[in-house]
Backbone as CSV, one residue per row, in Angstrom:
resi,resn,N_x,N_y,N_z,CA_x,CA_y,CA_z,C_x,C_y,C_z
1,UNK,-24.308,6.067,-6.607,-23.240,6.435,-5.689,-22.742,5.180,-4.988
2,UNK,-21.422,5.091,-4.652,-20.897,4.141,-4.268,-21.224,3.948,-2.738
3,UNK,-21.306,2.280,-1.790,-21.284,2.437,-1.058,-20.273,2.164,-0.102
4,UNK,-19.282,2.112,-0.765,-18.221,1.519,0.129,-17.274,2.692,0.348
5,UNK,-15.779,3.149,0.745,-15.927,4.568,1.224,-14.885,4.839,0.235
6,UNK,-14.310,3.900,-0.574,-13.022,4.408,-1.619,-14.255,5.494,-2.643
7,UNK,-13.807,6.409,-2.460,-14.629,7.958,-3.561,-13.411,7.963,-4.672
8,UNK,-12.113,7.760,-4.940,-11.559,7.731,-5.373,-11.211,7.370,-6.920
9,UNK,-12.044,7.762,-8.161,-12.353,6.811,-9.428,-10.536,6.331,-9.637
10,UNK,-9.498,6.803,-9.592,-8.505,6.191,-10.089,-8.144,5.086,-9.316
11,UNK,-8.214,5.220,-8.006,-7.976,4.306,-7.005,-9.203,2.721,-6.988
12,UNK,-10.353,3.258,-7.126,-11.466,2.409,-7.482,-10.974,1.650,-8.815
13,UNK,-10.899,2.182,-9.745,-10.691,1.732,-11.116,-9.571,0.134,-10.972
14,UNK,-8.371,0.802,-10.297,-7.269,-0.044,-10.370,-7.596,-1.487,-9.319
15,UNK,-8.571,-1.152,-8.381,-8.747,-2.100,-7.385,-9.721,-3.355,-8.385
16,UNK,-10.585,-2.465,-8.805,-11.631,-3.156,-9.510,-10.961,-4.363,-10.835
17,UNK,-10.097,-3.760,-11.068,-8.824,-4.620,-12.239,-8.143,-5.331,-12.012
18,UNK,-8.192,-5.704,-10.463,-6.640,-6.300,-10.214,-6.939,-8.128,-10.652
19,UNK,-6.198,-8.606,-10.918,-5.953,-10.676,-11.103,-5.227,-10.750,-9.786
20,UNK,-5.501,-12.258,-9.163,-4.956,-12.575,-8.094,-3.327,-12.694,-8.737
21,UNK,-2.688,-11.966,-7.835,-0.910,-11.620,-7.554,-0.670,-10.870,-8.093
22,UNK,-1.610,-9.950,-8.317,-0.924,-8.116,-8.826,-0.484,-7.795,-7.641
23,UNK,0.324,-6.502,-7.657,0.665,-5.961,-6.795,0.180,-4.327,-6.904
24,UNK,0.225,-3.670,-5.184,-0.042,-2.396,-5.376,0.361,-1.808,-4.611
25,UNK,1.337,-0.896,-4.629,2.086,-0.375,-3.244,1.671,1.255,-3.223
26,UNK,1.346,0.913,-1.972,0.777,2.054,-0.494,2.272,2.932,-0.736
27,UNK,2.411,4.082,-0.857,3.918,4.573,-0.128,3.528,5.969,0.574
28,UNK,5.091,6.460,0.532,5.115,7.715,1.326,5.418,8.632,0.660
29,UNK,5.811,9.898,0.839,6.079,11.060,-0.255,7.332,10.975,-0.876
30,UNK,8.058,10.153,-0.452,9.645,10.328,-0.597,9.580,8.880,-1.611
31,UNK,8.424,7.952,-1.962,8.929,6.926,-2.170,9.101,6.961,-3.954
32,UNK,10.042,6.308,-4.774,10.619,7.016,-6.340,9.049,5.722,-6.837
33,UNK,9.273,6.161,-7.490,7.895,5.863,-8.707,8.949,5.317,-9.860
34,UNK,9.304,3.766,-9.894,9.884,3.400,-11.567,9.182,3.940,-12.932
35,UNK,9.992,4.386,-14.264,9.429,4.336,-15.086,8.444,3.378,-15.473
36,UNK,7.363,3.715,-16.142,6.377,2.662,-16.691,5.598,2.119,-15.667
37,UNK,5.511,2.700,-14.523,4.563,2.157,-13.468,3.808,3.161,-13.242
38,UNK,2.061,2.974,-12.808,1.145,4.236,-13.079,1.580,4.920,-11.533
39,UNK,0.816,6.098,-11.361,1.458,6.725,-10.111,0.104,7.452,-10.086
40,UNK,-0.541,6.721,-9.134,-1.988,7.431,-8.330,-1.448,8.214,-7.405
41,UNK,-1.517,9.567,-7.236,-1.059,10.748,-6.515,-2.195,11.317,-5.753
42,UNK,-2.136,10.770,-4.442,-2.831,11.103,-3.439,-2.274,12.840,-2.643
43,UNK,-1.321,12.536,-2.456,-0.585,13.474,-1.626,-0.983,15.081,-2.006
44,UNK,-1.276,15.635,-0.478,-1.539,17.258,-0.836,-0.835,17.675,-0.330
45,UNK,-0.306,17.562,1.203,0.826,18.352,2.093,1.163,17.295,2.881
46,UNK,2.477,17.617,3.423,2.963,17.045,4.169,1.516,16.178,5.284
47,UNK,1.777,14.718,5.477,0.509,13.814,6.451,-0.690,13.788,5.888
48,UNK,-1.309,14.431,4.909,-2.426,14.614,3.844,-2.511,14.232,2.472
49,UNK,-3.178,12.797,2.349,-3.342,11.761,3.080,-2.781,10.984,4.029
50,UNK,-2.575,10.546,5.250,-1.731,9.513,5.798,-1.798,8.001,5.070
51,UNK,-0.992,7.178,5.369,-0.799,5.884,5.078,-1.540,5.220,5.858
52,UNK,-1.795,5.289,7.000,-2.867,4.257,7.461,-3.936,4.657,7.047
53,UNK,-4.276,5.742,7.130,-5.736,6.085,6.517,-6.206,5.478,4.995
54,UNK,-4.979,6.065,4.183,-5.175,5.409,2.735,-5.338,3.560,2.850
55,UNK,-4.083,3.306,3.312,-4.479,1.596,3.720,-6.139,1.379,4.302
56,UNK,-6.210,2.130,4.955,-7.838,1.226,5.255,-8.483,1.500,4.532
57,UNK,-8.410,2.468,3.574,-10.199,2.606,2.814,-9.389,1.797,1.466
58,UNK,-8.108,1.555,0.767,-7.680,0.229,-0.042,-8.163,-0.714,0.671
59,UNK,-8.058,-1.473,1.389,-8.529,-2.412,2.332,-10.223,-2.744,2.357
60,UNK,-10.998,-1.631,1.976,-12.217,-1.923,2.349,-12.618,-2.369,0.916
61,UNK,-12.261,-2.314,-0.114,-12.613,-2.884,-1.736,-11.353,-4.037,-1.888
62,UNK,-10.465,-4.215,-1.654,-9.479,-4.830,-1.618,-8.999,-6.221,-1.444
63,UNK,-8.872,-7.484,-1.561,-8.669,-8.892,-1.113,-7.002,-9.152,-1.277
64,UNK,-6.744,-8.804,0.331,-4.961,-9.071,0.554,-4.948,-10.631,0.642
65,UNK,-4.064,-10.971,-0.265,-3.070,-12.533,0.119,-2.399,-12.075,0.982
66,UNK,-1.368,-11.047,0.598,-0.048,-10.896,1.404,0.986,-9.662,1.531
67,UNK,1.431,-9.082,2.264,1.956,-7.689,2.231,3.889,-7.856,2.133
68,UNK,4.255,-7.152,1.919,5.666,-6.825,1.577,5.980,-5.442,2.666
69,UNK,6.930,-5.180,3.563,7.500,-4.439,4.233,9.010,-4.217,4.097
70,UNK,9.460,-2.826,3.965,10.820,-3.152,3.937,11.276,-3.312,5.585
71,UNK,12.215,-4.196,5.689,12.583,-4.809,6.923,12.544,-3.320,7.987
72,UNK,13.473,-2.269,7.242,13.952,-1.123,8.427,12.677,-0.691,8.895
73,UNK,11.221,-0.586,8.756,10.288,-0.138,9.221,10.465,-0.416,10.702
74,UNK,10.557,-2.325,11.109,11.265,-2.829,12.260,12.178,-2.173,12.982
75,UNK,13.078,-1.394,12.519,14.277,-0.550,12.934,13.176,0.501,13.317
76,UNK,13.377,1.459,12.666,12.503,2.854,12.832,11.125,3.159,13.685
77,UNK,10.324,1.761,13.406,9.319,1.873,14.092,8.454,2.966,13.752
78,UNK,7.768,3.422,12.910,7.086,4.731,12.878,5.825,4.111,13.734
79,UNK,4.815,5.416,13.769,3.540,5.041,14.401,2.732,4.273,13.757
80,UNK,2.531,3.839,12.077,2.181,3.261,11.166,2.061,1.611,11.468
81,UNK,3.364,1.008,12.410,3.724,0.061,12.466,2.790,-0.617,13.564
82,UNK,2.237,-0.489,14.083,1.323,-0.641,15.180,0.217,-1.105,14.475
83,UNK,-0.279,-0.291,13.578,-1.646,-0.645,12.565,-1.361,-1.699,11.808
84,UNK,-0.178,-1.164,11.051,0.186,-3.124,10.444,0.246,-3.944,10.819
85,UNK,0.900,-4.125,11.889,0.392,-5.432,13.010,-0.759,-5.674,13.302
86,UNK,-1.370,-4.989,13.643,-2.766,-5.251,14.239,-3.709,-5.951,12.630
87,UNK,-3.507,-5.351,11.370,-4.540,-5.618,10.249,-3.959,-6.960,10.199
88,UNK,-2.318,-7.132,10.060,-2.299,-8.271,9.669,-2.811,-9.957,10.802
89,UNK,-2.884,-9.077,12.173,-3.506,-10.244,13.239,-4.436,-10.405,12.928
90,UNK,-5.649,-9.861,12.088,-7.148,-9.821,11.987,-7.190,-10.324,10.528
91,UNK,-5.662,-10.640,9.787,-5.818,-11.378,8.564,-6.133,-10.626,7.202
92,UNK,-6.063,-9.066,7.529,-6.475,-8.383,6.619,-5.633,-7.973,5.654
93,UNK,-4.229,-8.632,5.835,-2.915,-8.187,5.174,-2.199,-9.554,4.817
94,UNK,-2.729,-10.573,5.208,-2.250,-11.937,4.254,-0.837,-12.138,5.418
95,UNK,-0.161,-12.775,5.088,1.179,-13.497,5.503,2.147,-11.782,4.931
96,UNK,2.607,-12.209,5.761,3.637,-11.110,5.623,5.091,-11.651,5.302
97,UNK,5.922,-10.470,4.432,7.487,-10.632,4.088,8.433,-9.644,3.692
98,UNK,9.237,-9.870,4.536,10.158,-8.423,4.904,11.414,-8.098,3.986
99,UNK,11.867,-7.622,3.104,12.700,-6.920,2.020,13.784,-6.187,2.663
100,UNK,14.857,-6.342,2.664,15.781,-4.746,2.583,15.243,-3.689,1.882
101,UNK,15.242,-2.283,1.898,14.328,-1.127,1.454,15.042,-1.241,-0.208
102,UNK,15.854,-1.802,-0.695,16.199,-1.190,-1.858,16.072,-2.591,-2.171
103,UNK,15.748,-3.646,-1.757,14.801,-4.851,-2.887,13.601,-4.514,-2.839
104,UNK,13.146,-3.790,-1.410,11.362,-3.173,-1.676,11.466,-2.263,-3.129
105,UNK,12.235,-1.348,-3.253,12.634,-0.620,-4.249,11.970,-1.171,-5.628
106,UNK,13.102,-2.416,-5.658,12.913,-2.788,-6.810,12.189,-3.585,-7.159
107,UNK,11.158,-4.156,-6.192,9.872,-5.155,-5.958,8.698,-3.700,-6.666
108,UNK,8.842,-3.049,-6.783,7.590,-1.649,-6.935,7.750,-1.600,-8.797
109,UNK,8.984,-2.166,-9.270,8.933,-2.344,-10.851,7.882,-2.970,-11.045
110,UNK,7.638,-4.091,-10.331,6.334,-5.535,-10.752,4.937,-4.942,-10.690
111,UNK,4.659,-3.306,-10.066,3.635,-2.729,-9.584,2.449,-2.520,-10.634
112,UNK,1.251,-2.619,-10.266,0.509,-2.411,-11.199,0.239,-0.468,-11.171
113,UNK,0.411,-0.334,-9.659,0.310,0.964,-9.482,1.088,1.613,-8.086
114,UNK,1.495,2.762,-7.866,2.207,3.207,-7.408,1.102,4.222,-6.060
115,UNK,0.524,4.376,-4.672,-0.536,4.892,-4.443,0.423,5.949,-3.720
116,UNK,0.604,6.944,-3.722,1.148,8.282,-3.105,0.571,8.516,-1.811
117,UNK,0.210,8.954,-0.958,0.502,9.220,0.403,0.967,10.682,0.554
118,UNK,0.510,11.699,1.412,1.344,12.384,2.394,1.882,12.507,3.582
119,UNK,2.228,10.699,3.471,3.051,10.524,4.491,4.555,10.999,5.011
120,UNK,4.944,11.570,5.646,6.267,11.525,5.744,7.112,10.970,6.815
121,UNK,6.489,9.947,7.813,7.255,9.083,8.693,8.503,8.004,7.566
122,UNK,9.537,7.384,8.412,10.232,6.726,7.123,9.447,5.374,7.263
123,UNK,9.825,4.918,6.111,9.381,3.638,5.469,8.106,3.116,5.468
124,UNK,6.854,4.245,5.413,5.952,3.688,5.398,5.348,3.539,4.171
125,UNK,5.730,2.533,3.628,5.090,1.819,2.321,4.715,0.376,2.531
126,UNK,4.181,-0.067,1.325,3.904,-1.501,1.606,3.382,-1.745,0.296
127,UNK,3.625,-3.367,-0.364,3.191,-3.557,-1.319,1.815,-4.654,-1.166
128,UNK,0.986,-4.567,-1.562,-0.364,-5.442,-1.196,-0.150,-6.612,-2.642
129,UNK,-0.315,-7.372,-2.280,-0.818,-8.317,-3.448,-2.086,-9.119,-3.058
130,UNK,-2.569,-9.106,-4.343,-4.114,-9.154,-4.289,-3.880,-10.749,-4.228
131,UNK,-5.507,-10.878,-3.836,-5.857,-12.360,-3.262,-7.440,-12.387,-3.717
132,UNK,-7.638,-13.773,-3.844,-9.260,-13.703,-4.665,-10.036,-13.861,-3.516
133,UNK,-11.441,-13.968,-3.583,-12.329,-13.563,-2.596,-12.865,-15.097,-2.816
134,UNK,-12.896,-16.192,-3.567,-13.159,-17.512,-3.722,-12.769,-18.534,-3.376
């Protein structure tokens, strides 16, 4: 049995695979999934899973270089945005860089995987790119 708290074998699997500068984006229920990109489907109902929640237990198997935000999160402010700040002060989210939502869009083609959420605040996604632990 595992001891770390991702229970998740699809979610485990993909973490366990990643090369430094894959990417893996966190989203929300609303967020489109490109063809040819895998789509780990968390989501049961509306807030079930949340996005911060899912972010921290990715986070606990995980080695962030650097995160991707689409800029309007800044605008909107959901409650989400508070936690991102804070992981990335503690370094747990790499250098950060902010997108218009429809280059985030099209930054999610490069994805190794797509992580679903039942989030429904706006713009809470984020793309992680992995970073080596060496």
């Amino acid at each position: 049995m595992k001891k770390t708290p991702l229970l998740n074998v699809a979610l485990s699997r993909l973490i366990a695979s990643l090369g430094h500068g894959d990417k893996v984006v966190i989203g929300d229920a609303g967020l489109p999934v490109p063809p040819g990109v895998e789509l780990i489907d968390l989501a049961l109902t509306q807030g079930i899973p949340d996005f911060v929640t899912t972010l921290k237990v990715v986070l606990s198997e995980m080695q962030v270089e650097s995160h991707v935000l689409a800029q309007e999160i800044l605008e909107k402010r959901p409650s989400a945005l508070a936690t991102l700040d804070a992981l990335e002060v503690e370094g747990a989210l790499g250098r950060r860089e902010l997108l218009s939502h429809e280059r985030f869009k099209a930054l999610t083609q490069q994805a190794r995987a797509i992580v679903r959420t039942g989030e429904c605040q706006p713009y809470c996604n984020i793309v992680l790119v992995a970073g080596v632990t060496f």
